[in-house]
C-alpha positions in Angstrom: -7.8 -3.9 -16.4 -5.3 -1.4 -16.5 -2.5 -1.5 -13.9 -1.2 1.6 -13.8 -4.6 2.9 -13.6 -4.7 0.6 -10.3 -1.4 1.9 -9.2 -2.4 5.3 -9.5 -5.9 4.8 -7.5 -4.3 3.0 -4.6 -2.0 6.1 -4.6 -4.7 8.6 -4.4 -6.6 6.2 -1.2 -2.8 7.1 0.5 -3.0 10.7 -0.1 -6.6 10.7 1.4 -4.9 9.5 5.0 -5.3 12.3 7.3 -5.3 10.1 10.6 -2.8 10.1 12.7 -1.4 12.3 10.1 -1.3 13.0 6.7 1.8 11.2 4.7 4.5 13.8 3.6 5.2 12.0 0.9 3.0 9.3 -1.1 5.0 6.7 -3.9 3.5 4.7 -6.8 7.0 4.3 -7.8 10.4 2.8 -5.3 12.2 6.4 -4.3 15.6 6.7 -3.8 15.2 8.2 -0.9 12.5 8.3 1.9 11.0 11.6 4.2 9.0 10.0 6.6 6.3 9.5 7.4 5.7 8.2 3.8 3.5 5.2 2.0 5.5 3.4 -0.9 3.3 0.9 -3.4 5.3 -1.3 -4.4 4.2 -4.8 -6.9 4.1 -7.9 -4.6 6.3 -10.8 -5.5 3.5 -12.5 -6.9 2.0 -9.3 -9.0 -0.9 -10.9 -11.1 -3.2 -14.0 -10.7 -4.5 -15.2 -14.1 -7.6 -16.7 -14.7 -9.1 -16.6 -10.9 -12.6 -16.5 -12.6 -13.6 -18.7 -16.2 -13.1 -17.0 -18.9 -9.9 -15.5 -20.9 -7.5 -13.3 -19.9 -9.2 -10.3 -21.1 -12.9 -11.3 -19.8 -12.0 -13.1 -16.5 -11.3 -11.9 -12.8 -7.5 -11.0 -12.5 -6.1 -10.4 -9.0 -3.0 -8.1 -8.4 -1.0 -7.7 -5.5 0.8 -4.8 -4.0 2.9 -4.5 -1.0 2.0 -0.8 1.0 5.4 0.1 2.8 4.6 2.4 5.4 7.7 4.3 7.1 8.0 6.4 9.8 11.5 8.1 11.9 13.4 6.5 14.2 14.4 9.5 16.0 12.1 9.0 18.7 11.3 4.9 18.9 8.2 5.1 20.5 6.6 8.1 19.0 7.6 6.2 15.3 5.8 2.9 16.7 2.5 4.9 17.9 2.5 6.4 14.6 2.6 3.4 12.7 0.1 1.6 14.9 -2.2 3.9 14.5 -1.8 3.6 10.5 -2.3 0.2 11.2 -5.9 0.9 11.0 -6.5 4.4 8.8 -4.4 3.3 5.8 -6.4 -0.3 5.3 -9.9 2.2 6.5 -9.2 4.2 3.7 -7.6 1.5 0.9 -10.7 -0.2 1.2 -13.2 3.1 1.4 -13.3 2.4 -2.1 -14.1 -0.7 -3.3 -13.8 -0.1 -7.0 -10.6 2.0 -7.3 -12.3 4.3 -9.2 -14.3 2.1 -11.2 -11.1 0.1 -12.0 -11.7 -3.1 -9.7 -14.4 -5.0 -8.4 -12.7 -5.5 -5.1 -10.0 -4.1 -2.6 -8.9 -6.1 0.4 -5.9 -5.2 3.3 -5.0 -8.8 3.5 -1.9 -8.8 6.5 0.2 -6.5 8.2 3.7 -7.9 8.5 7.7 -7.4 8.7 7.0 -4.4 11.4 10.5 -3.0 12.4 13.8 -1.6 11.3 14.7 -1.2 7.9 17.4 -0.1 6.2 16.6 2.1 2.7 19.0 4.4 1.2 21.6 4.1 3.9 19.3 4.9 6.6 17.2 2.9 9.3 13.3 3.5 9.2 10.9 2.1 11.4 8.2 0.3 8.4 5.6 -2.3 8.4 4.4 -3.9 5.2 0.4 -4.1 4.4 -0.5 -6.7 1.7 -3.1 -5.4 -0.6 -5.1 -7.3 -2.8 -6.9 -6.4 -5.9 -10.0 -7.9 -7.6 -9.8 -6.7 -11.5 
């Protein structure tokens, strides 16, 4: 397993959003600042599950877990919410389009969508919902 490796896949799955529109901008890192609309992956608070299969830490199933921030404006409050609804189903379509990650995991689930609202980053307000991803390693 290599994380970054991970990181870096899940990344490239965000890129590949073209529906309702591409991302302008696409993070496997926390920005300082935001242009929306814009996907952050950022570790979950609980990153890595040990031992979910038998074997050692090297040899058994690992599962990691990122938060997907997806932002949009708020310059106009309902186009920002018809945007993010409609991500709502193309960013977990294409997260899980690839199962493997690459050929670095065995599995790739979209597990909730949660926290959908304001939120302030980098003092400014952005309309975001959070997308828990899970990943079988």
């Amino acid at each position: 397993m290599d994380y970054d490796e991970i990181r870096a896949e899940i990344k490239t799955r965000l890129e590949a959003v073209s529906s309702p529109q591409a991302f302008v901008s696409v993070y496997d890192y926390v920005p300082d600042f935001l242009t929306p609309p814009c996907a952050i992956v950022v570790p979950a608070s609980t990153l890595i599950s040990y031992h979910d299969s038998m074997g050692t830490v090297s040899s058994g199933l690992t599962t990691l877990n990122f938060s997907i921030l997806l932002a949009a404006g708020r310059f106009e409050p309902s186009a920002g919410q018809e945007l993010l609804n409609d991500y709502l189903v193309s960013v977990p379509t294409a997260l899980e389009a690839d199962q493997t990650l690459g050929g670095e995991a065995t599995a790739v689930q979209v597990t909730a969508a949660r926290n959908y609202g304001p939120t302030s980053f980098a003092d400014a307000i952005f309309l975001t919902c959070q997308l828990d991803l899970e990943v079988l390693a």
